[in-house]
C-alpha positions, 0 to 999 in steps of 0.5 A: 681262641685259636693256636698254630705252631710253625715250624721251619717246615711250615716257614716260607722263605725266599731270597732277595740280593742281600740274604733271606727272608723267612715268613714265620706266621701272616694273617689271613693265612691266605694272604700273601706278603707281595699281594699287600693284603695281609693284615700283620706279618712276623719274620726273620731275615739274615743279611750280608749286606754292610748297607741296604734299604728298607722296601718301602710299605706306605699301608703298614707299620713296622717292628724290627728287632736285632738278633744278631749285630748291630746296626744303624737305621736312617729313617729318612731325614727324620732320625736315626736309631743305633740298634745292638742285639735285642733292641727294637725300634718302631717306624712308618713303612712309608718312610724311606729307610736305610741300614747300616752296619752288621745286621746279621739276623733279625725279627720283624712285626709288619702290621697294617696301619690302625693296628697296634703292636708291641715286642718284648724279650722273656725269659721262662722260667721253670715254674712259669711266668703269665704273659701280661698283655699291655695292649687290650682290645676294644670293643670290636677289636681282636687280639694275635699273640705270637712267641718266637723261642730264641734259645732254649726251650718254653712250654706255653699254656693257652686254654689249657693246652700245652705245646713246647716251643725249641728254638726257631720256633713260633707259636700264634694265638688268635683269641676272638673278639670279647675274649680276654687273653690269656697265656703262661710260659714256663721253661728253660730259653728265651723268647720274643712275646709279640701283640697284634691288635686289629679290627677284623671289620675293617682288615678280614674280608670273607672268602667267596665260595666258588660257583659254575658258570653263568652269563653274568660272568660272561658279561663281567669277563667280556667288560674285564677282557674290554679295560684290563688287558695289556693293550688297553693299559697302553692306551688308557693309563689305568683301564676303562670303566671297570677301573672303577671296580676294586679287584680282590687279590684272587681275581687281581692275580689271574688277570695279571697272568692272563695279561703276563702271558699274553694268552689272549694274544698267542690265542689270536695269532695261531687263529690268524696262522689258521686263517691265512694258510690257504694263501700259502697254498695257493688261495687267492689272499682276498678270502683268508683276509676276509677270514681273518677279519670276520675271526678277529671280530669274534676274537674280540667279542666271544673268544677272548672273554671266553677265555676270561671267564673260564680263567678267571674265579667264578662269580667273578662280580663276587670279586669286584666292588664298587669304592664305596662298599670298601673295608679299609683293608680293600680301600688300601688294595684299591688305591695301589691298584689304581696307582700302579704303572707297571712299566716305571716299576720295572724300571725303577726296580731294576735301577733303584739298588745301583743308580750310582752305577747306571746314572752316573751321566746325571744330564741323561734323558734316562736319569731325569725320568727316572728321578722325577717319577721317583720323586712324585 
């Protein structure tokens, strides 16, 4: 068993239009909520909005509980839930769900689908209280065990070890798979008891130990530098042949900076300002055009991977897999990579808070896009 205290220093917080969202513990640890690569996440948000939505998860499942306010959520044309202070209710991720109401503070378990959750609201007591885990792992599962003080204080016993909780703080336990949990709170507060139940043969997949350079990543950069590069992607919807390939979020993550920053692209135009400076000084154009081809070509085939592979993490095969090597954490990785289309998610984003706003013409061209896209 291992246990990590967060505390508001180790918390990551960040802002959305409505309020905030604060990260209290994720899992890999390395994982990262805008990746979709974690398997559970706990967090807080505070909001200001008397109406907002949900942010659509279709790989995960969620908990939220009210801290402060009450509130309405809209699951879709499925059902609605009436939520006060300390109630909770579970739903899909998938579904499009909207919030009504004074939601002035809550507590989220975001959990990948094949995960089992559960919250509940304690309170310590002086001479102690054993937690009782209602979800037992099976064989080949493991257990996370998360207590979020909200008032007061608590001393929580794991393994024999004690550690105070005050409020705003949180506590993760991850006992190993076969090990039976085990905890104890005594005190004087109140908290949130959290179970997360997984399988870390399908959700946790191994860090790749860094390596020099070799000429198979030269090889794997040039055929990345080929398919995945933002002109191909014009071309070609998804890339070429190592679109086949599941790109684990290291890689994914240095590849989409490359192409954000065009890197590749402003490396080849000061090579052709290079090239074509003699013609400004006098040279006959005929020469600097012939340059600027015979570069281009090498651009193509040396430079350009050349600098993918010193960019990218290395072995950089180490951090593609074929389909059928794929634990469901990484299938679901693959799916969303493969699905992605960049330039209708920066308009959908930019559109999907205030269509009423810029949509109010519903026979434009522009609207009829954008909601059949949204509907698919």
């Amino acid at each position: 068993m291992k246990t990590k205290v967060y505390r508001e220093s180790d918390f990551t917080e960040s802002r959305w239009s409505g309020g905030t969202t604060v990260e209290m513990a994720i899992r890999p640890e390395n994982s990262k909520y805008l990746d979709r690569d974690f398997i559970w996440r706990l967090s807080s948000a505070e909001s200001e909005l008397e109406e907002s939505s949900f942010t659509k998860l279709p790989d995960y499942d969620r908990i939220l509980m009210v801290l402060e306010g009450s509130v309405v959520l809209a699951h879709g044309e499925e059902r609605t839930v009436k939520l006060g202070p300390l109630e909770q209710d579970s739903f899909d991720g998938g579904i499009k769900t909207r919030c009504f109401g004074s939601l002035k503070k809550d507590y989220n378990l975001i959990m990948r689908k094949g995960c089992r959750g559960a919250m509940d609201v304690m309170d310590s007591g002086e001479e102690g209280r054993k937690l009782d885990f209602s979800l037992s792992p099976a064989e080949g599962e493991c257990i996370s065990a998360g207590i979020y003080c909200t008032e007061g204080y608590v001393v929580v016993t794991c393994d024999g070890s004690q550690v105070m909780l005050r409020e705003g703080e949180q506590l993760v336990a991850d006992f190993e798979e076969g090990e039976k949990p085990s905890a104890s709170v005594m005190g004087e507060g109140r908290f949130i008891f959290t179970q997360i139940v997984y399988s870390p043969a399908e959700f946790i997949t191994e860090e790749i130990p860094p390596a020099k350079a070799t000429g198979e990543d030269f090889k794997a950069a040039f055929g990345l530098a080929m398919d995945n590069n933002r002109w191909s992607r014009i071309m070609r919807r998804h890339g070429g042949r190592h679109a086949a390939y599941y790109k684990d979020p290291a890689l994914e993550s240095k590849l989409k900076k490359l192409e954000k920053f065009y890197i590749t692209t402003l490396v080849w135009i000061l090579e052709m300002a290079v090239c074509f400076l003699p013609a400004f000084l006098g040279v006959s154009l005929k020469i600097p055009c012939i340059v600027a081809g015979i570069v281009s070509l090498l651009h193509i085939f040396i430079i350009g991977p050349l600098i993918y592979m010193l960019v990218l993490p290395k072995p950089i095969r180490a951090h593609m897999k074929r389909p059928e090597e794929l634990n469901a954490m990484e299938r679901n990785v693959y799916l969303r990579q493969n699905s992605e289309d960049e330039r209708l998610d920066r308009l959908m984003k930019k559109y999907s808070s205030t269509e009423d706003e810029y949509f109010s013409d519903t026979d434009s061209p522009l609207y009829r896009f954008v909601k059949n896209n949204k509907d698919k």
